[in-house]
PDB file of N, CA, C and O in Angstrom:
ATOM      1  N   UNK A   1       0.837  -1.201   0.000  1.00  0.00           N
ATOM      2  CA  UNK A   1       0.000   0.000   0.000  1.00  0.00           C
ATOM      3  C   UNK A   1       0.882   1.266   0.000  1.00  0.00           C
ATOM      4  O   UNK A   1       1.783   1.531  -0.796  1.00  0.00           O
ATOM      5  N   UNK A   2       0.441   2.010   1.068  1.00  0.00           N
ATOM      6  CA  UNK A   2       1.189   3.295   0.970  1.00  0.00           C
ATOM      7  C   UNK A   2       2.272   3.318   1.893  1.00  0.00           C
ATOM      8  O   UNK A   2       2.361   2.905   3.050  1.00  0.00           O
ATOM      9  N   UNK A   3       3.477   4.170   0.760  1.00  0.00           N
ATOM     10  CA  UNK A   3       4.867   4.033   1.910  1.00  0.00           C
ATOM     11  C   UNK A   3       4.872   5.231   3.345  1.00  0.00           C
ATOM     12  O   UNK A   3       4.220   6.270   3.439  1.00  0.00           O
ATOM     13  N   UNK A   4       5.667   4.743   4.153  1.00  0.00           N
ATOM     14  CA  UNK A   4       6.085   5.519   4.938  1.00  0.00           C
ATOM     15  C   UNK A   4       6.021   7.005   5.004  1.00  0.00           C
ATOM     16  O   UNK A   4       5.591   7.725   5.905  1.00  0.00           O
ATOM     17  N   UNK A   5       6.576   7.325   3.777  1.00  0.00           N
ATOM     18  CA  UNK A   5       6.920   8.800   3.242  1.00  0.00           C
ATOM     19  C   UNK A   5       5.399   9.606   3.104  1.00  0.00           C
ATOM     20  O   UNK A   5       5.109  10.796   3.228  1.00  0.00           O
ATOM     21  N   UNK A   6       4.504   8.298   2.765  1.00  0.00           N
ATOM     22  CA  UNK A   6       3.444   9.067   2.277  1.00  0.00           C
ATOM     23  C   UNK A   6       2.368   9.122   3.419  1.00  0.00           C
ATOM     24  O   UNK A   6       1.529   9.994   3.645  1.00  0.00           O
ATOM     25  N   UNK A   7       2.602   8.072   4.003  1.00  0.00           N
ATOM     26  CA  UNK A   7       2.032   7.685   6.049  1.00  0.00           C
ATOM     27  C   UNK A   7       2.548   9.154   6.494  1.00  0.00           C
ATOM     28  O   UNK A   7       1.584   9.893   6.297  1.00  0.00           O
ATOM     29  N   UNK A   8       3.366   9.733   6.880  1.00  0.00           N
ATOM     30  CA  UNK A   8       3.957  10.904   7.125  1.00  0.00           C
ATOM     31  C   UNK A   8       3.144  11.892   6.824  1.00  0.00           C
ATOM     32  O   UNK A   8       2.269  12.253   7.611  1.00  0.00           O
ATOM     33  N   UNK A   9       3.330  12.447   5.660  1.00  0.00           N
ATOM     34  CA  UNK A   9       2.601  13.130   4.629  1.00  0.00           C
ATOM     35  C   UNK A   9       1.264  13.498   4.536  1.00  0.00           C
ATOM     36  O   UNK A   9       0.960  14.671   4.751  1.00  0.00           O
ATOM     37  N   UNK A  10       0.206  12.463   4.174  1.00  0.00           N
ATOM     38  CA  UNK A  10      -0.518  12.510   5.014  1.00  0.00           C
ATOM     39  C   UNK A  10      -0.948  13.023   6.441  1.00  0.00           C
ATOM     40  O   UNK A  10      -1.357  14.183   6.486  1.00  0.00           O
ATOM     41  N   UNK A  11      -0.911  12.414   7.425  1.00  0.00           N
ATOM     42  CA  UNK A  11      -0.795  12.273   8.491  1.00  0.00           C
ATOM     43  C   UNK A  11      -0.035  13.920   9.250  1.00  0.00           C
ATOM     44  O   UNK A  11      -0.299  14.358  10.370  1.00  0.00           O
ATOM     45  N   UNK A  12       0.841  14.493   8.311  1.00  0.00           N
ATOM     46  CA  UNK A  12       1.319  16.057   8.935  1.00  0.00           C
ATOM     47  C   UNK A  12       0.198  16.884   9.231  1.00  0.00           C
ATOM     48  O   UNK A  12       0.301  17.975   9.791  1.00  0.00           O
ATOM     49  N   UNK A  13      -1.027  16.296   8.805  1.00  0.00           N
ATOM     50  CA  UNK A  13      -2.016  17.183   8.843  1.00  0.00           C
ATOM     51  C   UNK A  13      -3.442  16.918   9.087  1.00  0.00           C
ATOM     52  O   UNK A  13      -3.804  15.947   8.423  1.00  0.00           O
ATOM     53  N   UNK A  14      -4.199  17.328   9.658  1.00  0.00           N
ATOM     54  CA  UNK A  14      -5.823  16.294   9.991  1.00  0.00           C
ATOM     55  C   UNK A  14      -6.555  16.355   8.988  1.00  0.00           C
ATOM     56  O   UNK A  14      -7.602  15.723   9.134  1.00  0.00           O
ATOM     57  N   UNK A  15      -6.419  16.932   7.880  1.00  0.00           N
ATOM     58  CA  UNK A  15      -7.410  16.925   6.917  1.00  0.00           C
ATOM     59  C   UNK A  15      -6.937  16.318   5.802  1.00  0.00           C
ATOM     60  O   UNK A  15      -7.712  15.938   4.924  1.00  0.00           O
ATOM     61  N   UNK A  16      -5.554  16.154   5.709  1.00  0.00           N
ATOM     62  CA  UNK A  16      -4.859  15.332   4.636  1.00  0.00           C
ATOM     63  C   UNK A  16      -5.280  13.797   5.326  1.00  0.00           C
ATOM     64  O   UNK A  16      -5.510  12.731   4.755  1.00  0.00           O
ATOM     65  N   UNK A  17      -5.280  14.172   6.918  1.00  0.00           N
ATOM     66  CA  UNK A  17      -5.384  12.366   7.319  1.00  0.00           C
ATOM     67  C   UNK A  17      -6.661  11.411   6.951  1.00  0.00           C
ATOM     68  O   UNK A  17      -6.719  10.222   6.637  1.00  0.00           O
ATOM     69  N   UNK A  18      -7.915  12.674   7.162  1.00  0.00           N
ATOM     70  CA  UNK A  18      -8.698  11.963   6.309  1.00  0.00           C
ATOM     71  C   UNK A  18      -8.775  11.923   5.108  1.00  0.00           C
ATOM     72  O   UNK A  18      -9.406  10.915   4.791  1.00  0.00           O
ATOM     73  N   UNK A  19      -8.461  12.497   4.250  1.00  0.00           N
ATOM     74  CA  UNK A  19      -8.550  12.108   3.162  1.00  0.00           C
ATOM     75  C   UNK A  19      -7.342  10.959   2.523  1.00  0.00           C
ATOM     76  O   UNK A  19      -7.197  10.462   1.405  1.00  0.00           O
ATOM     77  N   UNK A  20      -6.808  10.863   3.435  1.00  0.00           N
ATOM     78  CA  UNK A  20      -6.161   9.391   3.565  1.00  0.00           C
ATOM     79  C   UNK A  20      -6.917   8.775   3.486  1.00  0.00           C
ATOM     80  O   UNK A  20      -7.190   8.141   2.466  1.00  0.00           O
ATOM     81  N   UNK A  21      -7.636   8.737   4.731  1.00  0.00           N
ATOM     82  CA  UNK A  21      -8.302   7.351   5.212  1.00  0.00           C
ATOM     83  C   UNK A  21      -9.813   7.458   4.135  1.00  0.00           C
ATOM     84  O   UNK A  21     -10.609   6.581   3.800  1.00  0.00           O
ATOM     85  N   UNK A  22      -9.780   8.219   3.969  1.00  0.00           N
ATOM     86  CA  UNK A  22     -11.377   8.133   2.766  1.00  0.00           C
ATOM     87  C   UNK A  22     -10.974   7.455   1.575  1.00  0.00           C
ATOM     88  O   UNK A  22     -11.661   6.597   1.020  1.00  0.00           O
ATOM     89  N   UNK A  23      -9.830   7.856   1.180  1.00  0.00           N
ATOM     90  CA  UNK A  23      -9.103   6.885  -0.293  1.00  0.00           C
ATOM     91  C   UNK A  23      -8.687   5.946   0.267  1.00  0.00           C
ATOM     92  O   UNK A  23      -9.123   4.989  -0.372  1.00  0.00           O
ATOM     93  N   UNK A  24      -8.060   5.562   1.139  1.00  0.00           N
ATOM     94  CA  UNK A  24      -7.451   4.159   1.587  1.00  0.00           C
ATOM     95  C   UNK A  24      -9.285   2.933   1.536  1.00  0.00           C
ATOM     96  O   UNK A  24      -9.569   1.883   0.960  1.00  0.00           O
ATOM     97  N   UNK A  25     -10.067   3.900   2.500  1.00  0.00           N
ATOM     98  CA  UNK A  25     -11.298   3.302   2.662  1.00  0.00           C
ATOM     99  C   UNK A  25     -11.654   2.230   1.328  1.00  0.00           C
ATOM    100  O   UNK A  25     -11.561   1.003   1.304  1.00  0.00           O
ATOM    101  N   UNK A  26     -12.153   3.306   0.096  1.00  0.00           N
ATOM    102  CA  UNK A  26     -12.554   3.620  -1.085  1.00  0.00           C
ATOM    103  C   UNK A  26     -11.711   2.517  -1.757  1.00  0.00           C
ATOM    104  O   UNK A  26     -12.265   1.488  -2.145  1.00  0.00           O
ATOM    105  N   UNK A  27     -10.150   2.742  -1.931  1.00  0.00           N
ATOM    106  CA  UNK A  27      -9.474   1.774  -2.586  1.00  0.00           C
ATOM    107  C   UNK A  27      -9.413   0.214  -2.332  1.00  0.00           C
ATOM    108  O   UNK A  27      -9.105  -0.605  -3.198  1.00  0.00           O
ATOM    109  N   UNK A  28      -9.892  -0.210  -0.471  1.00  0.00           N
ATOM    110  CA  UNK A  28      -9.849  -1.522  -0.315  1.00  0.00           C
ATOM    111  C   UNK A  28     -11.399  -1.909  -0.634  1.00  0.00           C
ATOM    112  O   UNK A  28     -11.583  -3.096  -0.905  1.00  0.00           O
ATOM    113  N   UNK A  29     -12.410  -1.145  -0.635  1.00  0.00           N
ATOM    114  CA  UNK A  29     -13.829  -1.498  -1.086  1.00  0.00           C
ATOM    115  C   UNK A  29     -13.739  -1.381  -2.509  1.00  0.00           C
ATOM    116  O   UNK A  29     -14.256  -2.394  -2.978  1.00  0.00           O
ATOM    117  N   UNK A  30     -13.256  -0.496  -3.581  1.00  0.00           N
ATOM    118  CA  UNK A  30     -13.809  -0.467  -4.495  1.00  0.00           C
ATOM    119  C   UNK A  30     -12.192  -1.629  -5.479  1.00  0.00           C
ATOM    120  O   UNK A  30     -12.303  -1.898  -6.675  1.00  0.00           O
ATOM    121  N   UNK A  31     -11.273  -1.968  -4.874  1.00  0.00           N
ATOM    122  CA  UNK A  31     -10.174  -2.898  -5.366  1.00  0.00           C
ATOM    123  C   UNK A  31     -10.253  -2.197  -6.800  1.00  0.00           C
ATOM    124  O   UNK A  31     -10.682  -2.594  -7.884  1.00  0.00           O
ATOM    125  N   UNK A  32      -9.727  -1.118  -6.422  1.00  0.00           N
ATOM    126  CA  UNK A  32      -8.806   0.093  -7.467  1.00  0.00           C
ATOM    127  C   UNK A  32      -7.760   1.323  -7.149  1.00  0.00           C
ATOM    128  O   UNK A  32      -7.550   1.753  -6.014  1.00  0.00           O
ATOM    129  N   UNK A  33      -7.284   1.702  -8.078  1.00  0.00           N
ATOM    130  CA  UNK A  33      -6.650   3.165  -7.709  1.00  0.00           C
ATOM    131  C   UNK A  33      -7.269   4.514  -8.165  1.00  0.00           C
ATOM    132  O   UNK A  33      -6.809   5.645  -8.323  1.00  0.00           O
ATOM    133  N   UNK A  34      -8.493   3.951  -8.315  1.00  0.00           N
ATOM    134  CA  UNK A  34      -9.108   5.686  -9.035  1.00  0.00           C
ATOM    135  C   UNK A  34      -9.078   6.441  -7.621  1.00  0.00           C
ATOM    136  O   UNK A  34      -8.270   7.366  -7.709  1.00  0.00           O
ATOM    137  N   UNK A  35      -9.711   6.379  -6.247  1.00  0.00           N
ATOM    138  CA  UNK A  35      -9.502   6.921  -5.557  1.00  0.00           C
ATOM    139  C   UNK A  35      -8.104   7.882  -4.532  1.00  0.00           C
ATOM    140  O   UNK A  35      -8.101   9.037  -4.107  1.00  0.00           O
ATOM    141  N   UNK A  36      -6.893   6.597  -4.419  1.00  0.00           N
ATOM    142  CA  UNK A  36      -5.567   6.934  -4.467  1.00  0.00           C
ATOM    143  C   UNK A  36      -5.730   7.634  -5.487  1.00  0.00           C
ATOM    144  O   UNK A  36      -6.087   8.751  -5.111  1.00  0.00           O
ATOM    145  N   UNK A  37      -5.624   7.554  -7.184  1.00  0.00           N
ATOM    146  CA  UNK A  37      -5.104   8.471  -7.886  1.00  0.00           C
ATOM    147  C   UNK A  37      -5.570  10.005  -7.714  1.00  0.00           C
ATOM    148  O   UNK A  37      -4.904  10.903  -8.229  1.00  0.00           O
ATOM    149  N   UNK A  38      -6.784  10.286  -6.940  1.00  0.00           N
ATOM    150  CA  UNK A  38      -7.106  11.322  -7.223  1.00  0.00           C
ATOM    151  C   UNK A  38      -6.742  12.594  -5.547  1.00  0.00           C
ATOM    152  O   UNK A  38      -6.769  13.792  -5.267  1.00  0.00           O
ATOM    153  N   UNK A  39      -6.456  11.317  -4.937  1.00  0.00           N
ATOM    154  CA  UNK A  39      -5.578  11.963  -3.474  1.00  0.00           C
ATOM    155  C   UNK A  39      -4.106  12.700  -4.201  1.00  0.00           C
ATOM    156  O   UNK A  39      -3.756  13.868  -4.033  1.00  0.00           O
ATOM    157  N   UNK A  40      -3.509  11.827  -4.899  1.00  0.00           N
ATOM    158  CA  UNK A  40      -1.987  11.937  -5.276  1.00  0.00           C
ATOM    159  C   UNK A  40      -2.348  13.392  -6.376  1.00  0.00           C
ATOM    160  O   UNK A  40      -1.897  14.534  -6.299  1.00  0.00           O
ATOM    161  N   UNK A  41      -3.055  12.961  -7.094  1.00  0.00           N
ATOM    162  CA  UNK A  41      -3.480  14.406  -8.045  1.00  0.00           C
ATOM    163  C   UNK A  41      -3.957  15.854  -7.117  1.00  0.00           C
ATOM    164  O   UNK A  41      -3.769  17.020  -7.464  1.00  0.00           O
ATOM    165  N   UNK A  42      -4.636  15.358  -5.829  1.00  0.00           N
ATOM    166  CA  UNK A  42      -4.954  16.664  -5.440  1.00  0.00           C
ATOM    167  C   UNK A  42      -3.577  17.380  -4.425  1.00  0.00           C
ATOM    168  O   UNK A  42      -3.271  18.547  -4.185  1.00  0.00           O
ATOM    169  N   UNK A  43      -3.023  16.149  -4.035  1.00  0.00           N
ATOM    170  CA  UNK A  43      -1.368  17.115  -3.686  1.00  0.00           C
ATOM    171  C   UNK A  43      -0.730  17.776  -4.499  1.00  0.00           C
ATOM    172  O   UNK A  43       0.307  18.344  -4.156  1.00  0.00           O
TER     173      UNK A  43
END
């Protein structure tokens, strides 16, 4: 899943953290990366 760097990253911030956890959510229910891709696009 997601590295360290990006656990960090995330996580520097409470609103990046959820939207971690809303794409992380999203990606193990929907078994894709459209959601990740669109976290990584909105950084």
């Amino acid at each position: 899943m997601l590295t360290e760097n990006l656990w960090r990253c995330f996580t520097s911030n409470t609103f990046d953290f959820f939207l971690y956890r809303l794409a992380y959510f999203r990606f193990e229910s929907n078994n894709n990366n459209w959601s990740l891709g669109r976290i990584y696009m909105m950084k």
